[in-house]
C-alpha positions as CSV (number, residue, x, y, z in Angstrom):
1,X,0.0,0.0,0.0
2,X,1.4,3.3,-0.8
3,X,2.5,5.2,2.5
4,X,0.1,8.4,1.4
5,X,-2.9,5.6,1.7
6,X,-1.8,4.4,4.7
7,X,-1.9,8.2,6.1
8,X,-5.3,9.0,4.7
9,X,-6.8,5.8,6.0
10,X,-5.5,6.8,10.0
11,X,-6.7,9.9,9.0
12,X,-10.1,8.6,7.9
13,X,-10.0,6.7,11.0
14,X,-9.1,9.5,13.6
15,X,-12.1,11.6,11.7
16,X,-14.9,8.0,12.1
17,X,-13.9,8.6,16.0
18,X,-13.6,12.3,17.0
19,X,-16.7,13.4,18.6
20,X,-19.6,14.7,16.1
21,X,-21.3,16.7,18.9
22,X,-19.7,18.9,22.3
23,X,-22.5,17.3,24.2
24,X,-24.9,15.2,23.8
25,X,-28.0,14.2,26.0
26,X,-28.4,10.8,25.9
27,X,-31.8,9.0,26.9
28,X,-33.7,12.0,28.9
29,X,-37.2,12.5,28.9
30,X,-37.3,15.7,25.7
31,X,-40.5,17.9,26.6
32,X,-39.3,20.5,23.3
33,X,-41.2,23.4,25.0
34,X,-44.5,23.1,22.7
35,X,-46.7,21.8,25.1
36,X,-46.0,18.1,23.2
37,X,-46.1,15.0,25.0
38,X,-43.0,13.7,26.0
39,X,-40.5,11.5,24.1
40,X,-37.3,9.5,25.3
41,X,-34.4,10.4,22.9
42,X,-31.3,12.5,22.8
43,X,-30.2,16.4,22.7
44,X,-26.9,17.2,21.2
45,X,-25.1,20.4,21.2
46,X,-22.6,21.8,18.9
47,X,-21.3,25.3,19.7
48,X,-24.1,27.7,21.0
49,X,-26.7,25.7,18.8
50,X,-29.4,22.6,19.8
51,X,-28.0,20.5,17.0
52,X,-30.3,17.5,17.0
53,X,-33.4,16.6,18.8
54,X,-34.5,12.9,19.0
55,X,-31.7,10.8,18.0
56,X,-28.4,11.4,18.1
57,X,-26.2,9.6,16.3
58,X,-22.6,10.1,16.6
59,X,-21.0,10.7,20.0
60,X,-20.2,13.9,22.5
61,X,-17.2,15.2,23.3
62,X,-19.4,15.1,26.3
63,X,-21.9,12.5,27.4
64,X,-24.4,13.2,30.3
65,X,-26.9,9.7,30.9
66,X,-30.3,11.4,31.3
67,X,-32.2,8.3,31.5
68,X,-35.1,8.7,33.9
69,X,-34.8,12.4,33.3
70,X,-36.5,15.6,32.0
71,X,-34.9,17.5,29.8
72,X,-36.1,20.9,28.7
73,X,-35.6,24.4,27.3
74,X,-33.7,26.5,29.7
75,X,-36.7,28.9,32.1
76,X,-37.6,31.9,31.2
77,X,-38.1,34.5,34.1
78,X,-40.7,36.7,32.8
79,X,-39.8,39.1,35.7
80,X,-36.4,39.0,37.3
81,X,-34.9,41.7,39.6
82,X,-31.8,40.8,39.3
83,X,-30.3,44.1,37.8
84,X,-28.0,44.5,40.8
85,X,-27.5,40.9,42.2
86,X,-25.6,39.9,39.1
87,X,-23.3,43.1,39.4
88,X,-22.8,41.0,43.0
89,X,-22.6,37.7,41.8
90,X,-22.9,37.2,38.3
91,X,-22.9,33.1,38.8
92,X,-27.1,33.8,39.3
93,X,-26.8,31.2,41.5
94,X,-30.3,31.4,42.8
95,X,-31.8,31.1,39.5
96,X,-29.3,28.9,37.6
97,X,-30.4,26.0,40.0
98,X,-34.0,26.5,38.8
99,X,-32.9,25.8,35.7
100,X,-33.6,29.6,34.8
101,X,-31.7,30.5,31.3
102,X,-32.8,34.0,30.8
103,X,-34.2,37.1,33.4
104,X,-36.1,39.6,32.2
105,X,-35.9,42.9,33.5
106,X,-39.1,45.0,34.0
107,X,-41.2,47.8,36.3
108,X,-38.4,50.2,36.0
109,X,-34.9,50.2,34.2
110,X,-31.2,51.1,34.7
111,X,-31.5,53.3,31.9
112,X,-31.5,56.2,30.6
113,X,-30.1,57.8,33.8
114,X,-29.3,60.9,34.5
115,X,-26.4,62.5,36.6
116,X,-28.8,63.2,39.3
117,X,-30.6,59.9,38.7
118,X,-27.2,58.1,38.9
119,X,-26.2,60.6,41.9
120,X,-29.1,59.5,43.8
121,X,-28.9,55.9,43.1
122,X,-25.9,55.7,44.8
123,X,-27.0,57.7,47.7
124,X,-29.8,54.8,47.6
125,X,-27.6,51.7,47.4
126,X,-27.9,49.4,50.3
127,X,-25.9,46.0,51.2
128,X,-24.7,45.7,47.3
129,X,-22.7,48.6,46.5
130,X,-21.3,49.1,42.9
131,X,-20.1,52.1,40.7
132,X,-22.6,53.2,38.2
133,X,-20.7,53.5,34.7
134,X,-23.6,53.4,32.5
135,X,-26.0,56.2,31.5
136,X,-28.3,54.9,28.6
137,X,-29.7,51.3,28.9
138,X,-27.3,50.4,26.3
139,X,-24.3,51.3,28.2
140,X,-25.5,48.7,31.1
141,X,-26.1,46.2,28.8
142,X,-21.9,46.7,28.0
143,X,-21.3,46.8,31.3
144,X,-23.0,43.8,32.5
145,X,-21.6,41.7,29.1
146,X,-17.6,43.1,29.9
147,X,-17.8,41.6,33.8
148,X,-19.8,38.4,32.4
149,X,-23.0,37.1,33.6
150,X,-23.9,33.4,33.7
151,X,-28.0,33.8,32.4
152,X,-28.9,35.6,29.1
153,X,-30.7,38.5,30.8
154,X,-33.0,41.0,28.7
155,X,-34.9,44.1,29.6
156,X,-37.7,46.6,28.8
157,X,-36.9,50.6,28.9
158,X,-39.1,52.2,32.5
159,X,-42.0,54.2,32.0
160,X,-41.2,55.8,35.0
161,X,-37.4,55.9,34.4
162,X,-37.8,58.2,31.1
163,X,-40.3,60.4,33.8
164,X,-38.3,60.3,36.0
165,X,-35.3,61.8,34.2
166,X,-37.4,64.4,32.1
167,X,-39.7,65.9,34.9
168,X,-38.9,64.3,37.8
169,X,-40.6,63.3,40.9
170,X,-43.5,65.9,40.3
171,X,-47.4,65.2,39.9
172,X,-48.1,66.6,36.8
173,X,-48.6,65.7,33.2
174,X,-45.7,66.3,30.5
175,X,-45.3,69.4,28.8
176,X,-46.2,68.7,25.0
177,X,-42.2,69.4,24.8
178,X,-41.4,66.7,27.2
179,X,-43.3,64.3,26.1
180,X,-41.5,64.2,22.9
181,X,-38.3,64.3,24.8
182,X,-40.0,61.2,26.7
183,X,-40.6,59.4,23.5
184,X,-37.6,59.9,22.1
185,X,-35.9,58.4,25.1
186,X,-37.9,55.1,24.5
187,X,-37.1,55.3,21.5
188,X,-33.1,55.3,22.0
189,X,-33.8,52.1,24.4
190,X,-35.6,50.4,21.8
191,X,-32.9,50.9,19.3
192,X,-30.3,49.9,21.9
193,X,-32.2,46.8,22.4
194,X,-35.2,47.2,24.6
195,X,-37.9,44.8,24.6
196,X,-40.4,47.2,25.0
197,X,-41.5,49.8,27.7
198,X,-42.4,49.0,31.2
199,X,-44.6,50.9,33.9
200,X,-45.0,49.9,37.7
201,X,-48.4,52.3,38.5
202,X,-49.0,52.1,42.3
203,X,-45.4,53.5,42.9
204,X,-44.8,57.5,42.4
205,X,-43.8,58.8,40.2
206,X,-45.1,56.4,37.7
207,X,-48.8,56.7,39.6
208,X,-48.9,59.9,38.3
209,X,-48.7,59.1,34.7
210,X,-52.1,59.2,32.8
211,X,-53.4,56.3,30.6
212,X,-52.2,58.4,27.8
213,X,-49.1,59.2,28.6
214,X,-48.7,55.8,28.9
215,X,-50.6,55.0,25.3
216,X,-48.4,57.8,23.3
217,X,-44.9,55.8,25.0
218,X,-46.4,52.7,23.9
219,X,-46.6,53.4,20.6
220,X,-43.1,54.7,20.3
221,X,-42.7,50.7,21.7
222,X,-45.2,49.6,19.0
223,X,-43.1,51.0,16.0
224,X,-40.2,49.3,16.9
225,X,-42.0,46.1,17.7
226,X,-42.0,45.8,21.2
227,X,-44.3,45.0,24.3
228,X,-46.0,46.6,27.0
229,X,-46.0,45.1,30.6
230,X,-47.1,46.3,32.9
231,X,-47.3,46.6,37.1
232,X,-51.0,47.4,36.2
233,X,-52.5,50.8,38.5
234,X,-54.4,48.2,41.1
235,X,-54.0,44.9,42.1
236,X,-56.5,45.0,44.4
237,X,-59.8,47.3,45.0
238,X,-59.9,48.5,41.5
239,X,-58.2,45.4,39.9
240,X,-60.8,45.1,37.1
241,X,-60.7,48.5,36.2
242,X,-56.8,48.7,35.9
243,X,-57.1,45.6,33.8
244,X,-59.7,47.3,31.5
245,X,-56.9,50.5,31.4
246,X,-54.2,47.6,30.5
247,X,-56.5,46.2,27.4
248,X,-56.9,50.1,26.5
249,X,-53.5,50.9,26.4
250,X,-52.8,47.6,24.5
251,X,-55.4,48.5,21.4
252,X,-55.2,52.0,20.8
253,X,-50.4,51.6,21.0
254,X,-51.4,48.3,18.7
255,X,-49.0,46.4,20.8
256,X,-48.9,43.0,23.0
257,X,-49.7,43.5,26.9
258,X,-48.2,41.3,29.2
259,X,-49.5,42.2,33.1
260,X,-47.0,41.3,35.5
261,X,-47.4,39.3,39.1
262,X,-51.1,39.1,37.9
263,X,-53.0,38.6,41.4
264,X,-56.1,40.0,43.5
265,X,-54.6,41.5,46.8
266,X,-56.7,41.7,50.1
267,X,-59.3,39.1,51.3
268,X,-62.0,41.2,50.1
269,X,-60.9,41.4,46.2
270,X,-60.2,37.2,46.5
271,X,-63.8,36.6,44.5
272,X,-62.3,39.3,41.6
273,X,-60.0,37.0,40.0
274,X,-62.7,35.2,38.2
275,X,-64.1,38.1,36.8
276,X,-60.7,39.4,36.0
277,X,-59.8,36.3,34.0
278,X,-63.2,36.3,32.2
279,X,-62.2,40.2,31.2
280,X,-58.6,38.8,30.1
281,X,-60.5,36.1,27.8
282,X,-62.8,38.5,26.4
283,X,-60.0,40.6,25.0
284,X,-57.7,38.0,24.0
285,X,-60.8,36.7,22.1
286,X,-62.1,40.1,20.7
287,X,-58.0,39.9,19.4
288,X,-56.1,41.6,21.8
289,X,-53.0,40.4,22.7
290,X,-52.3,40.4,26.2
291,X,-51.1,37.8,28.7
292,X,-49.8,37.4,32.3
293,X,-47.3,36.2,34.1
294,X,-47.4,35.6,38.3
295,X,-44.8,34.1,41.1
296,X,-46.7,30.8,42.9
297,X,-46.5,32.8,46.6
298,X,-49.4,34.3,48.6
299,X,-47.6,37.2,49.3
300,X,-45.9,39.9,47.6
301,X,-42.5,41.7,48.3
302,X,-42.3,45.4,48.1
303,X,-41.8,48.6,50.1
304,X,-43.4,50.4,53.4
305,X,-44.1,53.2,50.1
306,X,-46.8,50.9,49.1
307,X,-48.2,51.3,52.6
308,X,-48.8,55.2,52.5
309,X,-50.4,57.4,50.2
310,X,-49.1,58.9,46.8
311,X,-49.4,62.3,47.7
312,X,-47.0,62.1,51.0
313,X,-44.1,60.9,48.3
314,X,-44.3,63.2,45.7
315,X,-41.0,64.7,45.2
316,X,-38.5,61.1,45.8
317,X,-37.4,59.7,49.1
318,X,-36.1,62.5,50.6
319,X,-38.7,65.0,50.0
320,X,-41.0,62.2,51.6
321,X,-38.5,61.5,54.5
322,X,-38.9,65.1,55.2
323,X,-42.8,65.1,55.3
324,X,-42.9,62.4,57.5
325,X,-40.7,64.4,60.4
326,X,-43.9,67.2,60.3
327,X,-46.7,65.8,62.9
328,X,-49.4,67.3,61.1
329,X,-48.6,65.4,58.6
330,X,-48.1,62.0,59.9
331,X,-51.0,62.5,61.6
332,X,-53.1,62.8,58.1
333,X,-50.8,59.8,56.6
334,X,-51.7,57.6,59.8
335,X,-55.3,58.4,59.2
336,X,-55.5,57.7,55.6
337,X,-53.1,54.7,56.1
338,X,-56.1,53.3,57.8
339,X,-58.9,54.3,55.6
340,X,-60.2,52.5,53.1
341,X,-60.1,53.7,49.6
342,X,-59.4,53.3,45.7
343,X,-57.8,56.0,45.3
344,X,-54.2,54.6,45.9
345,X,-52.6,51.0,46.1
346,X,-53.3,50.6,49.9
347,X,-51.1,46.9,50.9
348,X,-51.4,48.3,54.9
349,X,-54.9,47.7,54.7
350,X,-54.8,45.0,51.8
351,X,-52.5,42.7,54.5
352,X,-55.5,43.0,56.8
353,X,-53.0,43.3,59.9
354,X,-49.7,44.5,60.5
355,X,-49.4,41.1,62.1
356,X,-49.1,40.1,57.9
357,X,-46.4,43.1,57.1
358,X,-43.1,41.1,57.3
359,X,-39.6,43.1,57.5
360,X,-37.4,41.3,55.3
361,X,-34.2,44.0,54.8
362,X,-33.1,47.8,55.9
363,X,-29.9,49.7,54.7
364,X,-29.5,50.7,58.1
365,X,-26.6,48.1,60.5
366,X,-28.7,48.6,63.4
367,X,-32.0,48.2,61.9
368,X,-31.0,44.9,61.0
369,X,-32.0,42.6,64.0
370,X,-35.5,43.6,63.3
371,X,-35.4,41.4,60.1
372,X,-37.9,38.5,60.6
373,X,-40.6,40.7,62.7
374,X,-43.6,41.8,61.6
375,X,-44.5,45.1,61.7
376,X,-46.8,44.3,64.5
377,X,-43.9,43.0,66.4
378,X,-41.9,46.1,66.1
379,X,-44.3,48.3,66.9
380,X,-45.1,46.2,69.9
381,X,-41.4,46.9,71.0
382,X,-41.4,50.4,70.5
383,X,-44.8,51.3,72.0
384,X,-46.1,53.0,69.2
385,X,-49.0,52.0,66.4
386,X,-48.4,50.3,63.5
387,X,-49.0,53.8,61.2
388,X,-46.0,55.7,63.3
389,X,-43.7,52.5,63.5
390,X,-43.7,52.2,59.5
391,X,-42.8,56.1,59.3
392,X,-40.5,56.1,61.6
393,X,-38.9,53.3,59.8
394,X,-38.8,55.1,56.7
395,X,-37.1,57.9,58.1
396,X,-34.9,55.8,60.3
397,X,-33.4,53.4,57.4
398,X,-33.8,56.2,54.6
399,X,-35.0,53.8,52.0
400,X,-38.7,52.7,51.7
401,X,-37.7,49.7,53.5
402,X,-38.1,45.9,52.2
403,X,-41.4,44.2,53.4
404,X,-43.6,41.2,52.4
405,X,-47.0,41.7,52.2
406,X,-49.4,38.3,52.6
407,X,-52.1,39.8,50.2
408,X,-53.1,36.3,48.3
409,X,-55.5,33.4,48.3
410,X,-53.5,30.0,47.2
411,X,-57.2,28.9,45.2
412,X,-56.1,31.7,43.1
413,X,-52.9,30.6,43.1
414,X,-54.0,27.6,41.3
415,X,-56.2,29.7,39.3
416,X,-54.2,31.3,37.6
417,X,-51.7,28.6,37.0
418,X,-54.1,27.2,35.0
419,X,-54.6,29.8,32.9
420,X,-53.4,28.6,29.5
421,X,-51.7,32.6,28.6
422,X,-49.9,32.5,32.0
423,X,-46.1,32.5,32.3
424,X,-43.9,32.8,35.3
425,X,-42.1,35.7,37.1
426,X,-40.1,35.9,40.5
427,X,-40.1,39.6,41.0
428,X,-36.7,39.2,42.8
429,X,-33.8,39.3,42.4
430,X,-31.2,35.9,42.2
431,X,-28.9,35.9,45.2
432,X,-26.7,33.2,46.9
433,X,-26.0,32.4,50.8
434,X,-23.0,34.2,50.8
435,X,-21.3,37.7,51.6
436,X,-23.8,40.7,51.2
437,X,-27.0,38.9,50.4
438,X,-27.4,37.2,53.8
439,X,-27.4,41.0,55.8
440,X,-30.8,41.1,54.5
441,X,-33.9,38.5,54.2
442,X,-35.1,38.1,50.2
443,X,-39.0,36.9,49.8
444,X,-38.4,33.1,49.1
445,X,-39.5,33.5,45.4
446,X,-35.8,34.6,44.9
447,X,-34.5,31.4,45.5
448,X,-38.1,29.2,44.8
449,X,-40.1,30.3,42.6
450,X,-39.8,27.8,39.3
451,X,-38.9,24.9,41.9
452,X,-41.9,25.9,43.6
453,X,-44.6,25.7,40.4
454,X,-42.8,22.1,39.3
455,X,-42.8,20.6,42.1
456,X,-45.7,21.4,44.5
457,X,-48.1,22.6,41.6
458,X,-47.2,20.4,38.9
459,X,-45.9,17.0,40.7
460,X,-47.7,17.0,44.3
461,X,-50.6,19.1,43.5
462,X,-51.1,18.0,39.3
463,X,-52.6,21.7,38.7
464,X,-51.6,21.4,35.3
465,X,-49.1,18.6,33.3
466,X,-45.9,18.9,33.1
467,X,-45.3,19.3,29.5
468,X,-47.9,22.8,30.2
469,X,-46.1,24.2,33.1
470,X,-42.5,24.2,30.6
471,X,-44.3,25.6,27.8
472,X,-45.3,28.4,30.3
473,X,-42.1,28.4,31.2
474,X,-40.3,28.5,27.7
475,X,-42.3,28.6,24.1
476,X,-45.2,31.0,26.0
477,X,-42.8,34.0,26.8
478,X,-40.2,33.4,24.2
479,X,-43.4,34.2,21.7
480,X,-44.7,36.7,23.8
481,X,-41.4,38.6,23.9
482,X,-40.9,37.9,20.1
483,X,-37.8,36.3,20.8
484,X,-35.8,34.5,18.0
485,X,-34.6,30.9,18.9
486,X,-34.8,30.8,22.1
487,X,-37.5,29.1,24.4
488,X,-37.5,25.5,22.0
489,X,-35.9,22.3,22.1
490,X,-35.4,22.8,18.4
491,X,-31.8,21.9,15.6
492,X,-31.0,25.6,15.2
493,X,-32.3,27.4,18.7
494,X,-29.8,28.4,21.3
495,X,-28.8,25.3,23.6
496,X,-30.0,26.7,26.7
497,X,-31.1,23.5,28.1
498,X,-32.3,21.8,31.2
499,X,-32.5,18.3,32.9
500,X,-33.9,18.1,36.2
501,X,-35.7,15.2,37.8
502,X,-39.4,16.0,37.9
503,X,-39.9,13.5,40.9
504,X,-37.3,15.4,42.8
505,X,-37.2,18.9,42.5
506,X,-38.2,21.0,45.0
507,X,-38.2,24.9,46.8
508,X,-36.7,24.9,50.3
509,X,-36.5,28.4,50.8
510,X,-39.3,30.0,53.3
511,X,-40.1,33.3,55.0
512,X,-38.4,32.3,58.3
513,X,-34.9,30.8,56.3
514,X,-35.2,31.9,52.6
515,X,-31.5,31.3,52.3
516,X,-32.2,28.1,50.6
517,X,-31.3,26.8,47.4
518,X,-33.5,24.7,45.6
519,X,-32.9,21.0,44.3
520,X,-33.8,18.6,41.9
521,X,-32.0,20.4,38.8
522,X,-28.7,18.5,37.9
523,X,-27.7,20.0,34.3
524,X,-28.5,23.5,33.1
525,X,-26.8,24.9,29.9
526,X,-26.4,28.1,28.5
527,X,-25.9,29.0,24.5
528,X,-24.1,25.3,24.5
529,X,-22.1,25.9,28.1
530,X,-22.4,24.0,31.1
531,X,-23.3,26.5,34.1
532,X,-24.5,23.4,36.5
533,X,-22.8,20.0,36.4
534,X,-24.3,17.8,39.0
535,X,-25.9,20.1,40.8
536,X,-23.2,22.3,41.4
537,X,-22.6,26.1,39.4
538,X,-19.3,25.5,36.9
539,X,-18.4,29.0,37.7
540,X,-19.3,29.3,33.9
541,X,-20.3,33.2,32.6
542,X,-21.5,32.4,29.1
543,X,-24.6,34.5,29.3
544,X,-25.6,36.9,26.7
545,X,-27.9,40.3,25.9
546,X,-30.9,39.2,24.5
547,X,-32.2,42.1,22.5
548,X,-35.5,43.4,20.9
549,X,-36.4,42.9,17.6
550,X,-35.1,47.3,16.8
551,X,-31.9,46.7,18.4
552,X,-29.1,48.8,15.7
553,X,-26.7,46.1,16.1
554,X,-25.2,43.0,14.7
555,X,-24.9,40.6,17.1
556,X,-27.6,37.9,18.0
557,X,-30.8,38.6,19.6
């Protein structure tokens, strides 16, 4: 045989035996993120890209034996906080364990700031401290891809954050010239990648904001293809009318509403939910597109702002801080604290009992050991009624203080879950059990939430099927979000995949000790890297900017 043969046969041979795939997932149980049944086959990954779904054939430079369990599409957190955590700890560890592959940012967002916008942020920042060296929303998304993050994250351009840095913290429409300085601001997010715009109505200033205000913003959105979503005005005593305001805004922009942490806070607005689900059909079916998204908690996570009336905080923090020192007017909030009304958001009065108002963090070192009390509790200790103990935490901690509020009926819960246009949120932020994050106590959604709706709704409680609950949590937002190839188990999509054991996984993280990881997720991928072997975070940061459909650039969206 002549020696050149003999090389191209070895070489032939070397070529038969090197590894057609980077990984491959052999024998798991593939629910492809359509709502399908399941089917027992293989996932292999080459590069960033799902490179065949079913059967593999041809070996992984890496192998993993999924036999006996689910593979997926990576989670998709409708509504993720984690703008600062990942500045902390870009691993995402609370999140990446949940098998979450992408956080979306929403309510507000870190951009465009201004220098007094950026000045006071830093006056604001609590146990994570950071420099700000951004300005537009583009400029964070460059600072977040240069230190590395482990998820994709994406986000939507504030509402309130253009108001903010146009007018201020006043209560008053736009000038005709702001507005269009407003507008043009959404506009620049949307070009830089935004999603669409974002409101969060029972906090000031965005409460002051008419419906169209909002409508003419939206349709700066609209143009460029983008989404509304929304914090709607009430959860609670006027929960059907901020859902008819929702709808309004969605058909006259001509854009896609998704309502955020959809729920009906306070015992009293419990029998609302059917009505407001019936008005959320009615639409859809009249062909409006709007859908939802919720955490699978009976109480919410906010601020002692959401507690006191509008007016009283007109101005930012410290303009509010200062009205709270004047005993006239403490004396008015108190009263109107306890009132009932529709006027405002009222979660004091929507708890039912400051024995329900939970303190879960404070800037403030020695403010800390109240963290675990209720309000009731502290104001028990200081002698004083619920009304002064929450101003006089305000002004004492010089933030709006963190506090759960148990608002929430778990039949709506359920509800809701089984709504079929229903995705998932955590409205927190991902932390980890380490360094800063344990000074303060997160709302156990931060560390439970996706855990939480596949293992007590899905396995214990059967709510909905499995192969639902991942399309809620993967084909259902990537299509509401207009997101290219991502949220599929499909040859061609992003591998941001998922195997977990659906008889095992599980939230541990509570109220009392929220510091809890959950378990049950062994692999989670990330555009084709390995961010959780075994259980246990790679250290891996191969997490991208997932932007919206206008973005002016040229890399993926």
């Amino acid at each position: 045989m002549p020696r050149h043969w003999a090389v191209a046969t070895v070489l032939l041979s070397l070529a038969a035996c090197a590894p057609r795939y980077d990984v491959v997932i052999r024998g798991g149980t593939i629910y492809d993120g359509t709502g399908a049944d399941p089917v027992v086959g293989d996932v292999a990954i080459r590069g960033d890209t799902v490179a065949a779904v079913g059967t593999a054939t041809g070996g992984g430079r890496v192998e993993i034996d999924a036999t006996g369990m689910a593979v997926t599409p990576g989670f998709i957190n409708m509504l993720s906080h984690s703008e600062e955590t990942l500045i902390q700890d870009p691993r995402s560890q609370g999140e990446i364990r949940q098998g979450v592959t992408l956080e979306v940012f929403g309510e507000g967002s870190m951009g465009p700031l201004s220098e007094a916008m950026k000045k006071e942020a830093l006056e604001q920042q609590g146990d994570i401290r950071y420099p700000i060296e951004w300005s537009t929303l583009g400029e964070y998304f460059d600072f977040l891809e240069r230190r590395g993050i482990a998820p994709n994250i994406a986000s939507f351009v504030g509402a309130s954050t253009v108001r903010v840095h146009v007018i201020g913290y006043q209560n008053r429409a736009p000038t005709p010239a702001e507005l269009d300085r407003m507008k043009e601001l959404v506009a620049q997010a949307m070009d830089e990648g935004a999603l669409g715009v974002t409101t969060a109505l029972i906090y000031t200033p965005a409460t002051f904001a008419k419906t169209h205000e909002l409508i003419a913003l939206a349709k700066v959105a609209a143009e460029a293809g983008g989404v509304y979503a929304a914090h709607i005005r009430s959860e609670a005593n006027r929960l059907l009318e901020a859902i008819d305001e929702t709808i309004r805004i969605a058909s006259e922009s001509g854009l896609p509403a998704e309502i955020y942490h959809l729920k009906a806070a306070g015992q009293a607005n419990w029998p609302k939910m059917d009505r407001a689900i019936q008005k959320i059909d009615s639409a859809r079916a009249a062909g409006v597109r709007i859908t939802a998204d919720m955490y699978t908690y009976t109480a919410g996570a906010t601020g002692l702002d959401a507690a006191m009336p509008p007016w009283v905080q007109e101005g930012g923090l410290q303009a509010w801080i200062a009205r709270l020192k004047n005993p006239a007017i403490r004396r008015r909030v108190a009263r109107e604290m306890r009132t009932p009304t529709d006027q405002w958001e009222n979660l004091y009065l929507g708890a039912g009992s400051p024995d329900q108002i939970l303190m879960l963090g404070f800037k403030t070192d020695s403010l800390k050991p109240l963290i675990g009390k209720t309000l009731a509790d502290v104001a028990r200790m200081r002698g004083k009624s619920p009304e002064e103990t929450a101003m006089d935490l305000v002004i004492q901690d010089g933030t709006r203080v963190d506090v759960a509020y148990f608002l929430m009926s778990e039949d709506n819960i359920k509800k809701q879950i089984a709504q079929p246009w229903v995705s998932f949120g955590s409205d927190a932020g991902s932390q980890a059990p380490e360094g800063p994050f344990l000074k303060s106590n997160p709302h156990p959604r931060a560390y439970g939430n996706f855990a939480r709706l596949l293992g007590q709704y899905v396995r214990d409680e059967r709510v909905i099927p499995l192969q639902e609950a991942i399309r809620r949590l993967t084909t259902l937002p990537a299509e509401n979000l207009h997101l290219e190839r991502r949220g599929s188990l499909k040859p061609g999509f992003y591998a941001d995949v998922v195997v977990f054991d659906a008889a095992k996984i599980r939230d541990h993280a509570t109220f009392e000790q929220p510091h809890q990881y959950a378990t049950g997720v062994l692999h989670v991928f990330v555009n084709g890297e390995q961010v959780l072997k075994d259980g246990e975070h790679t250290g891996a940061l191969p997490g991208r900017i997932v932007r919206g459909p206008a973005w002016k650039g040229n890399a993926e969206r």
